[in-house]
DSSP file (Angstrom, degrees, kcal/mol; ACC not computed):
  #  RESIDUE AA STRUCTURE BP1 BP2  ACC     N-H-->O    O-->H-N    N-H-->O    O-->H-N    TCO  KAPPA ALPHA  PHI   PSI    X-CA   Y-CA   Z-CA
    1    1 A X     >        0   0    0      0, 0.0     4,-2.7     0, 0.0     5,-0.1   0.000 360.0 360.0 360.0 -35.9   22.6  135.3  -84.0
    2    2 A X  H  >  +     0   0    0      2,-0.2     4,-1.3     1,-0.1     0, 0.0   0.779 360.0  49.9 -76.0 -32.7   23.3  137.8  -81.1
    3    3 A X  H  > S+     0   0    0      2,-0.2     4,-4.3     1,-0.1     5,-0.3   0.878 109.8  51.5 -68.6 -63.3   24.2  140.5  -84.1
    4    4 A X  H  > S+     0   0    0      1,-0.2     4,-2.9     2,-0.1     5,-0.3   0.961 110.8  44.2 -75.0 -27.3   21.2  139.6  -85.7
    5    5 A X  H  X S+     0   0    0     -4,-2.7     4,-0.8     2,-0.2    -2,-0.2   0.797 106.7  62.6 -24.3 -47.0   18.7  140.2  -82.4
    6    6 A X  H  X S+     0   0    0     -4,-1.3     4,-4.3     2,-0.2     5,-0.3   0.843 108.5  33.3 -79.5 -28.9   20.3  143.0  -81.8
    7    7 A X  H  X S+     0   0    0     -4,-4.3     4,-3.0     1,-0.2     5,-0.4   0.979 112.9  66.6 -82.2 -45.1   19.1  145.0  -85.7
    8    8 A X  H  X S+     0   0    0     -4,-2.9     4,-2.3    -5,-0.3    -1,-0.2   0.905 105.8  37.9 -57.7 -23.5   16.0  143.1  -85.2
    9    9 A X  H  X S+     0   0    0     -4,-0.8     4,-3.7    -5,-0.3    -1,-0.3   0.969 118.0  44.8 -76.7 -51.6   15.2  145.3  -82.0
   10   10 A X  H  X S+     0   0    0     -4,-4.3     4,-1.3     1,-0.2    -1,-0.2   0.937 104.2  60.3 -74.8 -17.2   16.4  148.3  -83.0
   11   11 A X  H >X S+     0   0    0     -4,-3.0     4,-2.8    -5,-0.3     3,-1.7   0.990 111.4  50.2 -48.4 -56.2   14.7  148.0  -86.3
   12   12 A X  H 3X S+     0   0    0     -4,-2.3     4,-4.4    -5,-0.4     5,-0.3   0.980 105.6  49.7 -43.3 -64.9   11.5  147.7  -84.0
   13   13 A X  H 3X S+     0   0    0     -4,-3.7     4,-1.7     2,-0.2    -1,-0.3   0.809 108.7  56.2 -54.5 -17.8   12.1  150.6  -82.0
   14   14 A X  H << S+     0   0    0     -3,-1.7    -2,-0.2    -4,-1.3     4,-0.2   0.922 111.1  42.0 -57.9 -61.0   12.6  152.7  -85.2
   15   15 A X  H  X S+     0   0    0     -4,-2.8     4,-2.1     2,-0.2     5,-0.4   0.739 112.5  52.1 -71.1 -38.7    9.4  151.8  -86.6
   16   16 A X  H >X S+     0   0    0     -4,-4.4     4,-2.4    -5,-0.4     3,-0.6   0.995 115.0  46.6 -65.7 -42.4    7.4  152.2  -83.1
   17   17 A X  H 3X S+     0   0    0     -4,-1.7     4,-1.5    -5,-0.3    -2,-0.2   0.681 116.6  44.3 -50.0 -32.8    9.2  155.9  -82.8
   18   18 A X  H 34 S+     0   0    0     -4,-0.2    -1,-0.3     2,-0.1    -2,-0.2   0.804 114.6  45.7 -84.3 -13.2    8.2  156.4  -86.4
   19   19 A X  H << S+     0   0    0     -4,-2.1     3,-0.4    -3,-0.6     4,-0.3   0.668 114.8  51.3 -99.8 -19.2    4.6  154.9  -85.8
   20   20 A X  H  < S+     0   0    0     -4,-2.4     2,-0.3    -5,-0.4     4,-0.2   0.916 118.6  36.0 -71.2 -48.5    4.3  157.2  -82.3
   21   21 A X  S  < S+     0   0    0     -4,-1.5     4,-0.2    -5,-0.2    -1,-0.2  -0.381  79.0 125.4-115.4  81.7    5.2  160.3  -83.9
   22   22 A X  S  >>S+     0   0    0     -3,-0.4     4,-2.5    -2,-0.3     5,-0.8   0.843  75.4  55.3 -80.2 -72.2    3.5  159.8  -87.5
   23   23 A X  H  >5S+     0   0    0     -4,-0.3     4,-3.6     1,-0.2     5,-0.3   0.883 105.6  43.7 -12.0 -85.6    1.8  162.9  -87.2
   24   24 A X  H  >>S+     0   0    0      1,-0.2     4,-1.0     2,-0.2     5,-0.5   0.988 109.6  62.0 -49.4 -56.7    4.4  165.1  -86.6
   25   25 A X  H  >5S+     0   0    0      1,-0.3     4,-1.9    -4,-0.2    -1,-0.2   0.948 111.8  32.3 -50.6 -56.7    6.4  163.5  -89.3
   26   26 A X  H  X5S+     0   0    0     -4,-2.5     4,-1.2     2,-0.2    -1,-0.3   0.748 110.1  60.8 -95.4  -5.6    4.4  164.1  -92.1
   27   27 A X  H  X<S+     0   0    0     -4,-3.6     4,-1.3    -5,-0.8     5,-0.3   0.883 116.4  41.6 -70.5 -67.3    2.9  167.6  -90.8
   28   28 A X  H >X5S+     0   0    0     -4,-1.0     4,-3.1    -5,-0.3     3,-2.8   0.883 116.9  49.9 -34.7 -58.4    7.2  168.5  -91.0
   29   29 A X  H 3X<S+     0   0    0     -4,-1.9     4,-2.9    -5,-0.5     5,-0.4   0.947 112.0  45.0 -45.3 -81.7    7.2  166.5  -94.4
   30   30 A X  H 3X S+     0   0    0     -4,-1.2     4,-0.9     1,-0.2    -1,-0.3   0.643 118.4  45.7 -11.4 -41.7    4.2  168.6  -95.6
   31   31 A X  H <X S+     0   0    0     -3,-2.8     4,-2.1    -4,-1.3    -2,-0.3   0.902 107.4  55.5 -99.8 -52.8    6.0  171.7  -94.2
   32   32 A X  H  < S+     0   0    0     -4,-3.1    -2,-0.2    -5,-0.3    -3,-0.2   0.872 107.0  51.5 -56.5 -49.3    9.2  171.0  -95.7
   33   33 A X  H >X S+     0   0    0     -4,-2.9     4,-2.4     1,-0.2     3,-1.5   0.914 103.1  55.6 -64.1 -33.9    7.7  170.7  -99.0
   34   34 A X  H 3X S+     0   0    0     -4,-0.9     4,-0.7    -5,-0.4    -1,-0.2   0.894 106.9  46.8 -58.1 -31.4    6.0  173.7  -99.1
   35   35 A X  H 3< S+     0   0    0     -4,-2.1    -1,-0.2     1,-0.2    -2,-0.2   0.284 104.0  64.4-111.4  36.3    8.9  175.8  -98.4
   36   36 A X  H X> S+     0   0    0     -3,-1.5     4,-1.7    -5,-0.1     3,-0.7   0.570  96.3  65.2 -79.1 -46.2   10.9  173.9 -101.0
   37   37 A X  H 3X S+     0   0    0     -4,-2.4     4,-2.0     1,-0.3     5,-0.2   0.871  98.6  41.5 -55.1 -62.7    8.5  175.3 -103.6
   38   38 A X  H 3X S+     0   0    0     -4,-0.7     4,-2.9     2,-0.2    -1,-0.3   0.745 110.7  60.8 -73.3 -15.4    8.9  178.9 -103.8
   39   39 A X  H X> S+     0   0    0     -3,-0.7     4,-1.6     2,-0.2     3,-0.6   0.986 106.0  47.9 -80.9 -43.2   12.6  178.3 -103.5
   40   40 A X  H 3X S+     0   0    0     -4,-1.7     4,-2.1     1,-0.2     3,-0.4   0.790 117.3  47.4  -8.1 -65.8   12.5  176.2 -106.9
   41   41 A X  H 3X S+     0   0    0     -4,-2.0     4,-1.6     1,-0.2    -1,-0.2   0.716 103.8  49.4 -31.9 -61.8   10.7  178.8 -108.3
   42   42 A X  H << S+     0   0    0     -4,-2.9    -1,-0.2    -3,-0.6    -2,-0.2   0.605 110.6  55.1 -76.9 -11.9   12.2  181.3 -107.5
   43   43 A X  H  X S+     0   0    0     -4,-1.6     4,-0.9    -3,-0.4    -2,-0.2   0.625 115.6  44.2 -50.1 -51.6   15.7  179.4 -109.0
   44   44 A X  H >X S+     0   0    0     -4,-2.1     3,-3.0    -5,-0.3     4,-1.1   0.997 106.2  51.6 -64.4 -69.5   14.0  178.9 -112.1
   45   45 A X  H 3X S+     0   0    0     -4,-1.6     4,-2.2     1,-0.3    -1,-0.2   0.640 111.6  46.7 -40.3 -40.2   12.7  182.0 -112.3
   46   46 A X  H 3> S+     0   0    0      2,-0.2     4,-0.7     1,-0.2    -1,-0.3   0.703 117.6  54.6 -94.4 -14.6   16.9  184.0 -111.6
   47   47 A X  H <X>S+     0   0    0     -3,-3.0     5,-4.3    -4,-0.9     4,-0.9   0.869 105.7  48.3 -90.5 -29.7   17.8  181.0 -114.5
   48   48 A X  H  <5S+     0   0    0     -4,-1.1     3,-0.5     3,-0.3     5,-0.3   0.940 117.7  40.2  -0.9 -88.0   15.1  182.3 -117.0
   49   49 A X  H  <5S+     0   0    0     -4,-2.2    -2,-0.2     1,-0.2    -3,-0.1   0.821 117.4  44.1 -72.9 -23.7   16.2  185.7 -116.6
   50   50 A X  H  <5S-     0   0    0     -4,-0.7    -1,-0.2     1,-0.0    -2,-0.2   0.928 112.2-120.0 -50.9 -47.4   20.1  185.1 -116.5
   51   51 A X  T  <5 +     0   0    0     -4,-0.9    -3,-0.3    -3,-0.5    -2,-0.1   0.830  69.2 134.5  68.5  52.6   19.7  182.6 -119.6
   52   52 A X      <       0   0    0     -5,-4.3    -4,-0.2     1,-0.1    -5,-0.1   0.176 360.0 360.0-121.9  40.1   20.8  179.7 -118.6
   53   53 A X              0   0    0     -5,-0.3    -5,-0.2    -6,-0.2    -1,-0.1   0.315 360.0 360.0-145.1 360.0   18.1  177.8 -119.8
């Protein structure tokens, strides 16, 4: 019982930490994806000309 208190709390605190900085989380998320893209791109793009697809 003491085990399970204990995840229910921190579960809580997780989710208030995520629900305080929401913002910020998805503005990074947002950010992150964007500078995922051109490296894709540009991955496809060096496999294209290599031929290895």
């Amino acid at each position: 019982m003491k085990k399970q208190n204990e995840i229910k709390t921190g579960l809580k605190t997780i989710f208030s930490y995520l629900l305080e900085y929401r913002r910020d989380i998805i503005i990074l998320s947002i950010l992150g994806v964007i500078s995922a893209i051109p490296n894709g791109i540009y991955r496809h793009l060096y496999e294209l000309q290599i031929g290895l697809k």
